[in-house]
FIFI-714873 format. One line per field, with one value per residue: residue number from 1; x, y, z of N, C-alpha, C in turn. Coordinates in nm, 4 decimals, decimal comma. Layout:
<recs>
n c(NUM;...)
n.xx c(X;...)
n.yy c(Y;...)
n.zz c(Z;...)
ca.xx c(X;...)
ca.yy c(Y;...)
ca.zz c(Z;...)
c.xx c(X;...)
c.yy c(Y;...)
c.zz c(Z;...)
</recs>
This chain:
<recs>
n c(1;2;3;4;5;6;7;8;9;10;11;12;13;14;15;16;17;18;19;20;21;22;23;24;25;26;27;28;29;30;31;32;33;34;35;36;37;38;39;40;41;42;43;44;45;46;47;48;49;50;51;52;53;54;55;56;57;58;59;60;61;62;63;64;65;66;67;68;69;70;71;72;73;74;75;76;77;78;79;80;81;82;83;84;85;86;87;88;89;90;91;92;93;94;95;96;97;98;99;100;101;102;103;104;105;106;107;108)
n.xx c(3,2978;3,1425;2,9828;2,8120;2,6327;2,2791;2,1918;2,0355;1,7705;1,7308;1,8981;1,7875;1,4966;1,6154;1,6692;1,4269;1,3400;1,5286;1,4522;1,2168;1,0224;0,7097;0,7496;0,8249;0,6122;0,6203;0,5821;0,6460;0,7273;0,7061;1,0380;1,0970;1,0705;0,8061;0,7836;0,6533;0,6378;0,5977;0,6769;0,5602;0,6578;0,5586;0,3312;0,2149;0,3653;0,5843;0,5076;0,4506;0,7164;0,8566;0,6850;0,7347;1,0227;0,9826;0,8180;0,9689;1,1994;1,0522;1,0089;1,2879;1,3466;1,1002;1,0602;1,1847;1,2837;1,0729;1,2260;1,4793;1,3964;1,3650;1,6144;1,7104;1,5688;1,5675;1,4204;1,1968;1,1407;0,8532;0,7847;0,7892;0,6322;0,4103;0,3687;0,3398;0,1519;-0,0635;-0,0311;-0,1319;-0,4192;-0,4863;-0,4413;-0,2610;-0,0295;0,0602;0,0411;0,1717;0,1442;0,2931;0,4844;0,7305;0,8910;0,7365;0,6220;0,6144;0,3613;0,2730;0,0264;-0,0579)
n.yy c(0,7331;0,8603;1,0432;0,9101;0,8211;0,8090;0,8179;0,6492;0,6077;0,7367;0,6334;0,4305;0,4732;0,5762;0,3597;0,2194;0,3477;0,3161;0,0699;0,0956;0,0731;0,1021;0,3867;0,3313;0,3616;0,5757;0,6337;0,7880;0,6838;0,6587;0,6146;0,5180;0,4085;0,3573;0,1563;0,1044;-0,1283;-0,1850;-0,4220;-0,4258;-0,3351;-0,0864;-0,0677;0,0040;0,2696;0,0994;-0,1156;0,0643;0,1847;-0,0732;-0,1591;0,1005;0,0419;-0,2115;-0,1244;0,0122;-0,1220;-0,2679;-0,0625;-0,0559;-0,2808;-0,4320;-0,7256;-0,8249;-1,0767;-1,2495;-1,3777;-1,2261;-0,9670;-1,0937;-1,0552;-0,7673;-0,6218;-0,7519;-0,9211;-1,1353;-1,4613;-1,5547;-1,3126;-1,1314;-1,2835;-1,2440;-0,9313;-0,8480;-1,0089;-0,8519;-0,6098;-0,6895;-0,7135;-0,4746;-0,3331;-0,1836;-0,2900;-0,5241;-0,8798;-0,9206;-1,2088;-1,5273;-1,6477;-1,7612;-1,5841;-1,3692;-1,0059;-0,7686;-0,4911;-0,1501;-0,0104;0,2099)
n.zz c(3,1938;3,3909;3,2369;3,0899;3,3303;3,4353;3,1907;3,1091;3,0473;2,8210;2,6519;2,6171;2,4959;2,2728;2,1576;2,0857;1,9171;1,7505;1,6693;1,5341;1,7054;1,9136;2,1251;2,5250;2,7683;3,0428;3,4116;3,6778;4,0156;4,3770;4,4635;4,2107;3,8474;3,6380;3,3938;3,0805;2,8304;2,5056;2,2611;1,9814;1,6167;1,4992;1,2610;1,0071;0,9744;0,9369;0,7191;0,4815;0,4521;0,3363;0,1477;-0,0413;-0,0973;-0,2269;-0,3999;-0,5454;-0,6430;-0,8265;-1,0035;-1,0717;-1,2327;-1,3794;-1,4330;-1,2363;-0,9411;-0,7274;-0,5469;-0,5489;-0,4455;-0,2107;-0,1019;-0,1846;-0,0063;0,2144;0,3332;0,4095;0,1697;0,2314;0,3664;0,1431;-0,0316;0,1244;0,0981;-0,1981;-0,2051;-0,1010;-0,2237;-0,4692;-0,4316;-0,3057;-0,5345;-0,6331;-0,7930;-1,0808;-1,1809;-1,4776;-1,7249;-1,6939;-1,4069;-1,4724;-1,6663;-1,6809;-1,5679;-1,3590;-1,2985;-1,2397;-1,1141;-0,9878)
ca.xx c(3,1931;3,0386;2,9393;2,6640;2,5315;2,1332;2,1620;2,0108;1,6463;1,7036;1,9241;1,6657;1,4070;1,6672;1,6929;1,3263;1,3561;1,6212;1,3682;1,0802;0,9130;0,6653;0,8538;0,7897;0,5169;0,6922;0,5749;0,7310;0,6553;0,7482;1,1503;1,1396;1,0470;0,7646;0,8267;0,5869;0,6756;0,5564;0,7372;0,5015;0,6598;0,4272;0,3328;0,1824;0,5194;0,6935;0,4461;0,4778;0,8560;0,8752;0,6133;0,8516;1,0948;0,9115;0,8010;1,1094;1,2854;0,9725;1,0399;1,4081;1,3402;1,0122;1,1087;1,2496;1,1937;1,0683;1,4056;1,5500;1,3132;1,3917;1,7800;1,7294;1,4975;1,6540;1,2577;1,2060;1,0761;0,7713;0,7340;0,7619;0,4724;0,2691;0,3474;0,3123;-0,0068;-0,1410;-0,0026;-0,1724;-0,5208;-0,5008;-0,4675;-0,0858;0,0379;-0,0134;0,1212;0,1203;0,2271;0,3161;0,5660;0,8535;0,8659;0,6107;0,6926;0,5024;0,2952;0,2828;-0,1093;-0,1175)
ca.yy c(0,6507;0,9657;1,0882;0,7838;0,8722;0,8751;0,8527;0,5223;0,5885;0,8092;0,5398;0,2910;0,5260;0,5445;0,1769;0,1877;0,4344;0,2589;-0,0686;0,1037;0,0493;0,1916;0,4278;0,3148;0,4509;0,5817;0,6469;0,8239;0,6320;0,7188;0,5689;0,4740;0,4622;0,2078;0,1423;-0,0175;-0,1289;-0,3024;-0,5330;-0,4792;-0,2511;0,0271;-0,1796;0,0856;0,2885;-0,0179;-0,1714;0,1915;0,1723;-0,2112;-0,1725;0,1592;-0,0510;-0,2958;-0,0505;0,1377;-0,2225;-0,3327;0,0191;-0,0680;-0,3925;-0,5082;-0,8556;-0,8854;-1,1886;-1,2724;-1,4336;-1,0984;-0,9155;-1,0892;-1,0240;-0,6427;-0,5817;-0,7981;-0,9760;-1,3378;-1,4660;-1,5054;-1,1683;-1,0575;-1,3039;-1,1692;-0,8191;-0,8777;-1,0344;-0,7558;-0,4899;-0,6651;-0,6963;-0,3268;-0,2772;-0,1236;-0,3547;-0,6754;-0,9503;-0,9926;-1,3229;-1,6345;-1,6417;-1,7122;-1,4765;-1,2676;-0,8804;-0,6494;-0,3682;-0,0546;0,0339;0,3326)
ca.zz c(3,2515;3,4508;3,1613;3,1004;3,4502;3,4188;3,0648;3,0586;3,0023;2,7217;2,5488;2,5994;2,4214;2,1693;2,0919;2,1041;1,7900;1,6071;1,5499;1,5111;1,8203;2,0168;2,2988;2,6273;2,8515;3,1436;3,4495;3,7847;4,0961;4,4759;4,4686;4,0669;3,7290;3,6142;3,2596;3,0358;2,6233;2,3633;2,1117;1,8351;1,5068;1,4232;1,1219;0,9478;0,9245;0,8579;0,5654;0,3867;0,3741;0,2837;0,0207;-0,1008;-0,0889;-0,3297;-0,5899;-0,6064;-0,7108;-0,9014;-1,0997;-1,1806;-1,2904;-1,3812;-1,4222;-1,0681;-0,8767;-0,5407;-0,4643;-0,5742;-0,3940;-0,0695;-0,1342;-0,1822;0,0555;0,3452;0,3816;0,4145;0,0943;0,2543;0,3944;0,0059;-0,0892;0,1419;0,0945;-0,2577;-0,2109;-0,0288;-0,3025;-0,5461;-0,3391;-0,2979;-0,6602;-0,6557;-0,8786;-1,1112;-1,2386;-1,6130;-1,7485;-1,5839;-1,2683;-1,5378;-1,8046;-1,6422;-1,5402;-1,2568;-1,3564;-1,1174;-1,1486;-0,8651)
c.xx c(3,0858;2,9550;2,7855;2,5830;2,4470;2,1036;2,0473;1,8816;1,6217;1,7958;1,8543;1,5783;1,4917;1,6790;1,5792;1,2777;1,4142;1,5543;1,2117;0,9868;0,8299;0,7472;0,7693;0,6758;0,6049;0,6387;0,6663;0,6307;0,7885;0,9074;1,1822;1,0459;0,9413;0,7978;0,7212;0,5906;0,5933;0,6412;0,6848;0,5532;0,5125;0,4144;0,2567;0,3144;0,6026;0,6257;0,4774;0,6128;0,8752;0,7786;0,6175;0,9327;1,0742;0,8916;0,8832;1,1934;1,1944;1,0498;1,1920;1,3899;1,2392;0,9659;1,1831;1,1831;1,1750;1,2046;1,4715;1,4979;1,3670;1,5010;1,7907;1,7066;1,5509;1,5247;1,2468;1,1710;0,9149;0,6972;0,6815;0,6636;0,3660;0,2277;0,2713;0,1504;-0,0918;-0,1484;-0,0771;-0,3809;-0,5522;-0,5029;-0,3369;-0,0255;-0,0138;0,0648;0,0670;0,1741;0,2700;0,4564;0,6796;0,7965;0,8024;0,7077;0,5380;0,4545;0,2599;0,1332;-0,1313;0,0258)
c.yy c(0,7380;0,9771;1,0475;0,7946;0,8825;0,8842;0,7423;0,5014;0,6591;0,7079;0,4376;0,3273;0,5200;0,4226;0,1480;0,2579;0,3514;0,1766;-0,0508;0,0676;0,1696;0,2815;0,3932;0,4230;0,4793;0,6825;0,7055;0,7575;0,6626;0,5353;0,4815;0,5226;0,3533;0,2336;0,0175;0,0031;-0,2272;-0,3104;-0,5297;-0,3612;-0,1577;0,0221;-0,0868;0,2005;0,2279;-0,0933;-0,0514;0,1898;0,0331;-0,1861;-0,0315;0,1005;-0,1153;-0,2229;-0,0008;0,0268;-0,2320;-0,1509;-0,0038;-0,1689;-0,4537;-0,6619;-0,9161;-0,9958;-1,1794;-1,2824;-1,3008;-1,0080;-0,9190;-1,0811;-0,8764;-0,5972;-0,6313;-0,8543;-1,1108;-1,3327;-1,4938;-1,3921;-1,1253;-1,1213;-1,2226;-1,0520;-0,8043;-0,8754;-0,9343;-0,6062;-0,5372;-0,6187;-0,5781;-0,2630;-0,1783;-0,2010;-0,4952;-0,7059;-0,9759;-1,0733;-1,4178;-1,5738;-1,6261;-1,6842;-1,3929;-1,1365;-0,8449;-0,5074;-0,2841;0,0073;0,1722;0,4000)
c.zz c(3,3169;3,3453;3,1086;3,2010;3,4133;3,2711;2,9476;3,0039;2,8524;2,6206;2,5009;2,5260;2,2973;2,0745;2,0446;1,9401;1,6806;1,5646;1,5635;1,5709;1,8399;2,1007;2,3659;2,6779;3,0039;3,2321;3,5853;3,9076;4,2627;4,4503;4,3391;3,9682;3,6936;3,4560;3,2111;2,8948;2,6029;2,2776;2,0190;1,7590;1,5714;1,2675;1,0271;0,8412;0,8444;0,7339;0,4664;0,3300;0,3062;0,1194;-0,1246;-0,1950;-0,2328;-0,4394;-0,6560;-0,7198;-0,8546;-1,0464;-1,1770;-1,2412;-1,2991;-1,3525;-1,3218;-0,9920;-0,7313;-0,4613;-0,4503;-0,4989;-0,2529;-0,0563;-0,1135;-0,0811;0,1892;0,4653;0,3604;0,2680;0,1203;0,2817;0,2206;-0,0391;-0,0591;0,1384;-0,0667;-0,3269;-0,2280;-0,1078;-0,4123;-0,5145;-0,3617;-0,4319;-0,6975;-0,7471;-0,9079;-1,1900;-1,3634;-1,6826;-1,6639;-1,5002;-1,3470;-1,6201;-1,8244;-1,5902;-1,4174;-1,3888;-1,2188;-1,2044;-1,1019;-0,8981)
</recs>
């Protein structure tokens, strides 16, 4: 239990790591610590791997579906529309052929 002594701010930065947060801003103040976070991803980071993620599948299986998509990936099926969306927007990929019977195309 000693051992944990004082260890607590550096686990908290840790946690802050594991889901891809911000780290805290942390201040020293006369008899503490102020501590100030944010809750928002670093959505930049996290769109890069998700939309990884996405091409890597889209490469094994052209013909992969959304549903399948949000199964692999562990993304709402919305999330994958709108990532989707946003991959084709950007010109990373396109859909050729209708929804069924249609395949992706990796443009970039």
């Amino acid at each position: 239990m000693i051992e944990r002594y004082g260890s607590g701010v550096a686990r908290a930065i840790g946690k802050f790591k594991d889901y891809e947060l911000q780290e805290p801003e942390l201040i020293e103040m006369a008899g503490g610590l102020e501590v100030t976070c944010s809750a928002e991803k670093t959505t930049q980071k996290t769109t890069q791997k998700t939309t990884q993620k996405i091409l890597d599948l889209i490469k094994q299986n052209p013909r992969i579906t959304r549903k399948e998509l949000a199964i692999e990936t562990g993304i709402t099926p919305d999330g994958i529309k709108y990532n989707l969306q946003n991959m084709i927007k950007d010109g990373i990929i396109e859909r050729i052929g209708p929804d069924k019977g249609g395949y992706w195309n990796i443009r970039k």
